[in-house]
GUGUBA-899072 format. One line per field, with one value per residue (C-alpha): residue in three letters; x, y, z. Coordinates in nm, 4 decimals. Each point is the difference from the previous one (the first is absolute). Layout:
residues N
res <- (ALA:...)
u <- (X:...)
v <- (Y:...)
w <- (Z:...)
END
This chain:
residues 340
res <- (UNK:UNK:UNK:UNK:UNK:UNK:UNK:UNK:UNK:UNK:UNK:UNK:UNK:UNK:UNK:UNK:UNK:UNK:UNK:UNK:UNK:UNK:UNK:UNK:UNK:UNK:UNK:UNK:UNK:UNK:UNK:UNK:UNK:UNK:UNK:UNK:UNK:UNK:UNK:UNK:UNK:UNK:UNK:UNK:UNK:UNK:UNK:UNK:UNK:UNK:UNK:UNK:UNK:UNK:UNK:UNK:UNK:UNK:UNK:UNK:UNK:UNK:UNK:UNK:UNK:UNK:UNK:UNK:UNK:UNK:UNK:UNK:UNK:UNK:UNK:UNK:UNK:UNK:UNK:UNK:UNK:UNK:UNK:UNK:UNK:UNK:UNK:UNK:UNK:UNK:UNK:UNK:UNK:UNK:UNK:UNK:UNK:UNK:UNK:UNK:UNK:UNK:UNK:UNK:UNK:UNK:UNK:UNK:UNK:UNK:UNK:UNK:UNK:UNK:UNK:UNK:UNK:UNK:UNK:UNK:UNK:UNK:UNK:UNK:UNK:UNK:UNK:UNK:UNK:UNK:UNK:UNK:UNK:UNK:UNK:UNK:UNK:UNK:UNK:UNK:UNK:UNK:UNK:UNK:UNK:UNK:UNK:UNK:UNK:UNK:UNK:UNK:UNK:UNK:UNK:UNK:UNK:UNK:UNK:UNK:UNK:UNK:UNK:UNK:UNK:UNK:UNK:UNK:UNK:UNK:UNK:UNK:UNK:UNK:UNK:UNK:UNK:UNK:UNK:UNK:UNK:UNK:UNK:UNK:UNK:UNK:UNK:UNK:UNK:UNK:UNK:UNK:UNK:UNK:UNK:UNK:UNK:UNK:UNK:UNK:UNK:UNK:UNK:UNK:UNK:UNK:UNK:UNK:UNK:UNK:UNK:UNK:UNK:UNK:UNK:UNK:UNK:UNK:UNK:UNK:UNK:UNK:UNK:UNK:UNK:UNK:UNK:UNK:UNK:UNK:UNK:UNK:UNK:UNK:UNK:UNK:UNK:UNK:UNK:UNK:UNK:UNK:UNK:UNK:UNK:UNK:UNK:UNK:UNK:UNK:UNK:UNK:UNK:UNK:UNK:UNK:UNK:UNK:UNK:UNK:UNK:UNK:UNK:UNK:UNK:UNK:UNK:UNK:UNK:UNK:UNK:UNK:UNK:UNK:UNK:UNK:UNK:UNK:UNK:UNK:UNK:UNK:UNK:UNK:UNK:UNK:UNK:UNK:UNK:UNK:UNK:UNK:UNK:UNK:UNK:UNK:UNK:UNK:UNK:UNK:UNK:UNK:UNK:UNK:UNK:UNK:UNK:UNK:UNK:UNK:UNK:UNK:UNK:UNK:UNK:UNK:UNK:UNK:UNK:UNK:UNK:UNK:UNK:UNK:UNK:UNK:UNK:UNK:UNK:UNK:UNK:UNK:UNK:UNK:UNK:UNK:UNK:UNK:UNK:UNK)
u <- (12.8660:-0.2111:-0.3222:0.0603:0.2710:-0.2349:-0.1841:0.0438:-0.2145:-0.2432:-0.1954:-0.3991:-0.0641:0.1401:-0.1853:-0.2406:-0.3774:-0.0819:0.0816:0.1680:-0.1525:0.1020:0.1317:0.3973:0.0194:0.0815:0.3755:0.2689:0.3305:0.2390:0.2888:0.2556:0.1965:0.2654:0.1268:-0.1946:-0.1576:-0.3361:-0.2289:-0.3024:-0.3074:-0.3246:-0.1511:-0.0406:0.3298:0.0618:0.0088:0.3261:0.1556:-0.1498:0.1977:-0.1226:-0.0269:-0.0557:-0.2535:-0.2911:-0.1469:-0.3756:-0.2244:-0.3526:-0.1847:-0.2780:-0.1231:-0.3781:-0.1965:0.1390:-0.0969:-0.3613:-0.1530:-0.2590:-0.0857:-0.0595:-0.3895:-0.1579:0.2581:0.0855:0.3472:0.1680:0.3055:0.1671:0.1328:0.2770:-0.0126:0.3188:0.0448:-0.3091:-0.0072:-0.3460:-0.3036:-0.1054:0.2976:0.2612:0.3405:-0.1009:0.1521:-0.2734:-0.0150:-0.0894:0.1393:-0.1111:-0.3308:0.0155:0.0811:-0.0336:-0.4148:-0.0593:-0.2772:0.0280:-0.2630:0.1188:-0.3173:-0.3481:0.1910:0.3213:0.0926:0.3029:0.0818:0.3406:0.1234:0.3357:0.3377:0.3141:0.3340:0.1047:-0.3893:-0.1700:-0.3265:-0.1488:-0.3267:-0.3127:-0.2433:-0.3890:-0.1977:-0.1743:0.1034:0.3368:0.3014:0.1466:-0.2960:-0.1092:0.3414:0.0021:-0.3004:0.1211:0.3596:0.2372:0.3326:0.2446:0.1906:0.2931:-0.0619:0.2754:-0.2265:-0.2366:-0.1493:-0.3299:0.1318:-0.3107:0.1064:0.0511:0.1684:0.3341:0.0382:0.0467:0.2666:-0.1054:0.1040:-0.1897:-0.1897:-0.0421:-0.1821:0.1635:0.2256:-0.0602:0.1868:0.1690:0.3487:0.0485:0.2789:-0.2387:-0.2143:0.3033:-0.0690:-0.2818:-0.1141:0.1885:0.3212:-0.0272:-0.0542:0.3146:0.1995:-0.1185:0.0644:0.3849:0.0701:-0.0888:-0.2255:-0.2402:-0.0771:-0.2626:-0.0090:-0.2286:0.0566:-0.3463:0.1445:-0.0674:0.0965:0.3408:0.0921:-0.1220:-0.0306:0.2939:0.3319:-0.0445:0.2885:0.3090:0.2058:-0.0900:0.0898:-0.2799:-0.2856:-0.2462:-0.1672:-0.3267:-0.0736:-0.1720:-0.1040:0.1737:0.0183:0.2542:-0.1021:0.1901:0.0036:0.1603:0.2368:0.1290:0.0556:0.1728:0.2289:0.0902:0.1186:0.1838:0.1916:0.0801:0.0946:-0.2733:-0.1435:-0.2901:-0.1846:-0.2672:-0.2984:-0.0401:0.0873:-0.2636:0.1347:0.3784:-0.1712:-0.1561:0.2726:0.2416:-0.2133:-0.0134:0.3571:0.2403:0.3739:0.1591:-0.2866:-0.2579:-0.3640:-0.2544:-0.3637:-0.2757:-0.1731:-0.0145:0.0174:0.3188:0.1432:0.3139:0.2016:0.2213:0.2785:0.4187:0.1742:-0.1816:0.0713:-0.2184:-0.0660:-0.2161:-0.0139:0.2598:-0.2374:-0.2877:-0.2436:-0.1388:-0.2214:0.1718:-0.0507:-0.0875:0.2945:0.0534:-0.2114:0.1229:-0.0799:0.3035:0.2183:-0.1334:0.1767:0.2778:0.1444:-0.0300:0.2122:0.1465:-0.1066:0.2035:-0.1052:-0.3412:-0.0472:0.2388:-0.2572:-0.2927:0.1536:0.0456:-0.3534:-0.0989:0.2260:-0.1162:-0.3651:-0.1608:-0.3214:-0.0142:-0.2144:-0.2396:-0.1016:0.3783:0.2734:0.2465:0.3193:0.2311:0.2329:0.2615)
v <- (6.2757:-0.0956:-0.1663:-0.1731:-0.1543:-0.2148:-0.1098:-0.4354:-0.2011:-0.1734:-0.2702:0.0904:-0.3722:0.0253:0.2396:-0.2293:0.0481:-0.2423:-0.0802:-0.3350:-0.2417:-0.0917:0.3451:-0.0987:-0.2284:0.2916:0.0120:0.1668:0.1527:0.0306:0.2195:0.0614:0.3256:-0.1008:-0.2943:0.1158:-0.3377:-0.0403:-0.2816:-0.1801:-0.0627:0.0086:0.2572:-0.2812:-0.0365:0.3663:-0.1637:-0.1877:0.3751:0.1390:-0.0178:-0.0201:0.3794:0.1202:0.3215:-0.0782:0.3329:-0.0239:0.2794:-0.0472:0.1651:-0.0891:0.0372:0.1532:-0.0220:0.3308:-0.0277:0.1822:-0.0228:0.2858:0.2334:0.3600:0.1517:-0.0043:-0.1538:-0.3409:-0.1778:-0.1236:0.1683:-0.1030:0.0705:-0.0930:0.0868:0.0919:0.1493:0.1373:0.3709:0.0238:-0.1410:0.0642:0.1137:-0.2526:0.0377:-0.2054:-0.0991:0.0229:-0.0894:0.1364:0.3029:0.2371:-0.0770:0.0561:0.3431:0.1890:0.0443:-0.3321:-0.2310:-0.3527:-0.2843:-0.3394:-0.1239:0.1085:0.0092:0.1914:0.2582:0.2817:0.3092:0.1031:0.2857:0.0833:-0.1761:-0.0264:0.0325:-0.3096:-0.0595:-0.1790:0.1721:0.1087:-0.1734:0.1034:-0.3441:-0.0115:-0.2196:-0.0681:-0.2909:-0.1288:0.0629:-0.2841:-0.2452:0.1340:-0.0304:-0.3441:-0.0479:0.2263:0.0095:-0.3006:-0.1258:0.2539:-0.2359:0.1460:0.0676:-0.2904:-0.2430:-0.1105:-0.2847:0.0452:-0.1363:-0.2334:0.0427:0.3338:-0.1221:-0.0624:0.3085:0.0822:-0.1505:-0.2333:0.2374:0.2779:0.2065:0.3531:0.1923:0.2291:-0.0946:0.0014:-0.2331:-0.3311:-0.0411:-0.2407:-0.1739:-0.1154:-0.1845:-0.3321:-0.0536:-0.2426:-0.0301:-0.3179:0.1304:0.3117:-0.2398:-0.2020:0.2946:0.0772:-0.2876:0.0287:0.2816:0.3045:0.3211:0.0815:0.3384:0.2158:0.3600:0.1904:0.1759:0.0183:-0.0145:0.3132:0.1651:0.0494:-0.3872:-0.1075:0.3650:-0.0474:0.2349:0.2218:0.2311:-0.0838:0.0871:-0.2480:0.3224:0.2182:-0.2862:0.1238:-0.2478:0.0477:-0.0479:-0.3175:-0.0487:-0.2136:-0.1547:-0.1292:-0.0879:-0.0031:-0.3538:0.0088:0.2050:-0.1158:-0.3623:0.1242:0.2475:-0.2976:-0.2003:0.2580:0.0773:-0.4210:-0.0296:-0.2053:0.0350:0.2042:-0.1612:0.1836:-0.1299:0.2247:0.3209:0.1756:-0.1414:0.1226:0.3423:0.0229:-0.1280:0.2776:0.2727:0.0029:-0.0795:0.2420:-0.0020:-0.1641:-0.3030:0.0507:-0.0664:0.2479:-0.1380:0.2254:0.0760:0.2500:0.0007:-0.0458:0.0473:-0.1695:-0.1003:-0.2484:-0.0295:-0.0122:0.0559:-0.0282:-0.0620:-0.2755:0.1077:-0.3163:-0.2419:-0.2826:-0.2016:-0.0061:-0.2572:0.1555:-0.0832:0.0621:0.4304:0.1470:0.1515:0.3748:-0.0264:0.1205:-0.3055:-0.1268:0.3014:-0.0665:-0.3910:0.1678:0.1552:-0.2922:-0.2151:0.1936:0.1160:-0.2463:-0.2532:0.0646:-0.0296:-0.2888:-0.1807:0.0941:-0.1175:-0.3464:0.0265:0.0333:-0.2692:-0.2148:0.0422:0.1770:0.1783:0.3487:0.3024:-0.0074:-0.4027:-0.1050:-0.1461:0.1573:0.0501:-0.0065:0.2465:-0.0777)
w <- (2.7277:-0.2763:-0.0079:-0.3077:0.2401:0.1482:-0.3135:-0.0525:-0.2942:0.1462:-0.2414:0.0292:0.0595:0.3148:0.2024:0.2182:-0.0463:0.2279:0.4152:0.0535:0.2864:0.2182:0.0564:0.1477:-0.3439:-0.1770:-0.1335:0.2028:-0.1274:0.3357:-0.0575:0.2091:-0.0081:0.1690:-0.1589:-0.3432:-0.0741:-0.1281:0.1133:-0.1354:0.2606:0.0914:0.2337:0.2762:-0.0205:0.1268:0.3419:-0.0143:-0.0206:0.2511:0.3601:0.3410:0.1577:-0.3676:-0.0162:-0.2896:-0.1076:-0.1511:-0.1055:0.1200:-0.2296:-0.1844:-0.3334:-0.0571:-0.2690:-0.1666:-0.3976:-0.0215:-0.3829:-0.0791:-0.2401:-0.0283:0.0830:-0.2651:-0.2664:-0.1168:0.0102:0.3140:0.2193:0.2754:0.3311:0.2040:0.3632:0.0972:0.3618:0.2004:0.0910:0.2171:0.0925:-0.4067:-0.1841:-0.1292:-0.1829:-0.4236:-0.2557:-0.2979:-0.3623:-0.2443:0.1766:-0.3156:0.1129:0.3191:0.0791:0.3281:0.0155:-0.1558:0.1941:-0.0758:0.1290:0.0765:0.1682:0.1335:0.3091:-0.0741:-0.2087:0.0119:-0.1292:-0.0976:0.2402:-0.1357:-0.2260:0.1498:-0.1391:-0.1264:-0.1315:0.2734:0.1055:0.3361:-0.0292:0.3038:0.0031:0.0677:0.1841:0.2553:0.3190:-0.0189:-0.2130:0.0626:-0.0026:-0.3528:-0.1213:0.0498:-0.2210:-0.2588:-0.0586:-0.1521:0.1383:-0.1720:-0.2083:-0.1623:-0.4150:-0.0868:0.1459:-0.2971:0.1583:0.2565:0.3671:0.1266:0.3752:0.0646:0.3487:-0.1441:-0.1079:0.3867:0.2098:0.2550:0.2751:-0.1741:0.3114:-0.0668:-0.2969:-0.2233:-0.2993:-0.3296:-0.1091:0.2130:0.1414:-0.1963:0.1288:0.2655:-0.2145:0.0190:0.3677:0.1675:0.3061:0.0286:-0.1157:0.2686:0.2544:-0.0678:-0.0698:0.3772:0.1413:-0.1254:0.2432:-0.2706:0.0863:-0.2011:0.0168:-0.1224:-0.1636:-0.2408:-0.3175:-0.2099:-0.3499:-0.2287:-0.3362:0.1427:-0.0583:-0.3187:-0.1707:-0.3111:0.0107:-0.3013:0.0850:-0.2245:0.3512:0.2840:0.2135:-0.1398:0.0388:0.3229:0.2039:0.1739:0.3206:0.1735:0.3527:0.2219:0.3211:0.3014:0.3268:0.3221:0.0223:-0.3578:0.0653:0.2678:-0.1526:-0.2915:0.2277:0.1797:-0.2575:-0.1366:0.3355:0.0235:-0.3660:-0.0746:-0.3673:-0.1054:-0.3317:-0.1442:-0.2219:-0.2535:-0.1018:0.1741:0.3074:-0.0684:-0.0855:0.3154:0.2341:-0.1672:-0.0057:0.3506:0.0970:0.0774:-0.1236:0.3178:-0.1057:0.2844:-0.0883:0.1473:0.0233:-0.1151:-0.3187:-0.2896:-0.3514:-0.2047:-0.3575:0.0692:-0.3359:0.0337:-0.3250:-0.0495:0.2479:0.3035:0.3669:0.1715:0.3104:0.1697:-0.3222:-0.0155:-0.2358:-0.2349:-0.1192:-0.3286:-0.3140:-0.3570:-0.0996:-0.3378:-0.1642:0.0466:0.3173:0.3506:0.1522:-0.2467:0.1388:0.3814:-0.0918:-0.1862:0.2890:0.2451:-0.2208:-0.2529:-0.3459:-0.2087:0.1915:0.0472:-0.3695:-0.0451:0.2647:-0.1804:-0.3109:0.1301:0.0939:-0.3597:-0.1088:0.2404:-0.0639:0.3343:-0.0137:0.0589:0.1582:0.2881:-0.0474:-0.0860:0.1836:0.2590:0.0664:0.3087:0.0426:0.2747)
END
């Protein structure tokens, strides 16, 4: 299968550079698989198709502030890194640019307070990058970095809070599920209140899910790996939905990554945690997914494929072109879909 197979035209005006608020007035696209209708909503209206018993999957993750601008001892011009995934107490997994300039030995300063020196390049071009300082990581990343936004985004965000989902808890993504982003508090506590769990897992969100396919062959593209999460509790929801036939819905693709990573063929969820590199493309077997709530994917990206073989190439595309007639917003502050 061909990359180039999942390529659609996508008008630049579209891509969103800007959250909507309230967050559930964004636009929703509902398809259904079955009866292969497409549906124009809003995200608050994702509750009429949700069902009493339903399973809602969320990823729990939360964003840090992961862009660091410095510049190289004793040089001017800025670069920039990306923490990615962290390996130790001082060593974390970067993306870096320029990456010409920053070869392994390189020390770069980003404050009086921090400053790293790059320990050794990886394979696909990140870097393995040791930090300085003295007190807390953490505590002098939050005065340092900026909220990673992705490069499409042009605009500055003036609240960096909705750039996390509302149910955001735990540390460690680069980047935000962004599918989460739709729901309020409000809207969770209806959704509860209809009979639906809500249940939580983590996936912190790495170079694996918004690094571009550059293989011509879907088959040869390698994913990397990103930490993830299940508890018991989890688990044992979602296996008990899936013994009574009731449906599991995941939010986001991070979610649907994590649930089938750690399912086995006969569709029984094991709680625990790890890292996975899971890639998810035509034709695949869900094991615990029955349905996906979803923002609108680049083309050629394996978020498209992960959609692709949910519902179908052909139709994947033939949604997303309806999407573009219609006038949706795309990317990480778009609109959603349904996918039933």
């Amino acid at each position: 299968m061909k990359t180039s197979d999942f390529y659609y035209d996508l008008p630049e005006e579209l891509i969103a550079q800007h959250p909507v608020e309230p967050r559930d007035s964004s636009r929703l696209l509902v398809i259904d698989r079955k009866k292969g209708t497409l549906e124009d909503k809003h995200f608050y209206d994702v509750i009429d198709y949700l069902r009493e018993g339903d399973v809602l999957v969320i990823n729990n993750t939360k964003v840090i502030p992961a862009r660091l601008i410095g510049h190289r001892k004793g040089l001017t011009g800025e670069v920039e890194f990306l923490l990615l995934k962290r390996i130790d107490y001082t060593k974390w997994k970067c993306l870096v640019r320029p990456g010409k300039k920053l070869q392994v030995g390189a020390e770069v300063e980003f404050s009086p307070e921090l400053s790293a020196v790059v320990r050794e390049r990886g394979e696909e071009g990140e870097r393995i990058v040791e930090f300085l300082f003295d007190g807390v990581f953490e505590d002098i990343l939050a005065r340092v970095g900026a909220m990673p936004l992705p490069p499409y985004i042009k605009e500055k965000l003036k609240d960096g809070s909705r750039y996390q989902t509302v149910y955001s808890k735990i540390d460690g993504s680069a980047a935000a599920p962004t599918a989460g982003l739709h729901f309020t508090e409000q809207l969770l506590e209806r959704i509860k209140e209809k009979g639906v769990k809500i249940v939580e897992v983590l996936l912190h969100v790495g170079l694996s899910t918004f690094r571009p396919v550059k293989a011509e062959n879907v088959e040869e593209h390698k994913m990397h790996e990103e930490y993830f999460e299940i508890s018991p509790q989890a688990a044992e929801e979602i296996n008990a939905a899936k013994q009574e036939g009731r449906r599991v819905i995941s939010v986001g693709t991070t979610s649907v990554r994590t649930l089938e990573s750690a399912a086995d063929r006969k569709g029984h969820l094991s709680a625990g945690s790890g890292n996975t590199s899971i890639f998810i493309y035509p034709p695949y077997d869900f094991k615990i997914v029955d349905a996906l709530i979803t923002n609108f994917h680049l083309p050629e990206s394996t978020l498209l494929m992960l959609v692709s073989a949910l519902m179908g190439r052909e139709k994947a595309l033939a949604a997303y072109k309806h999407a573009v007639e219609e006038r949706y917003r795309f990317f990480s502050f778009g609109d959603a879909c349904l996918i039933l």
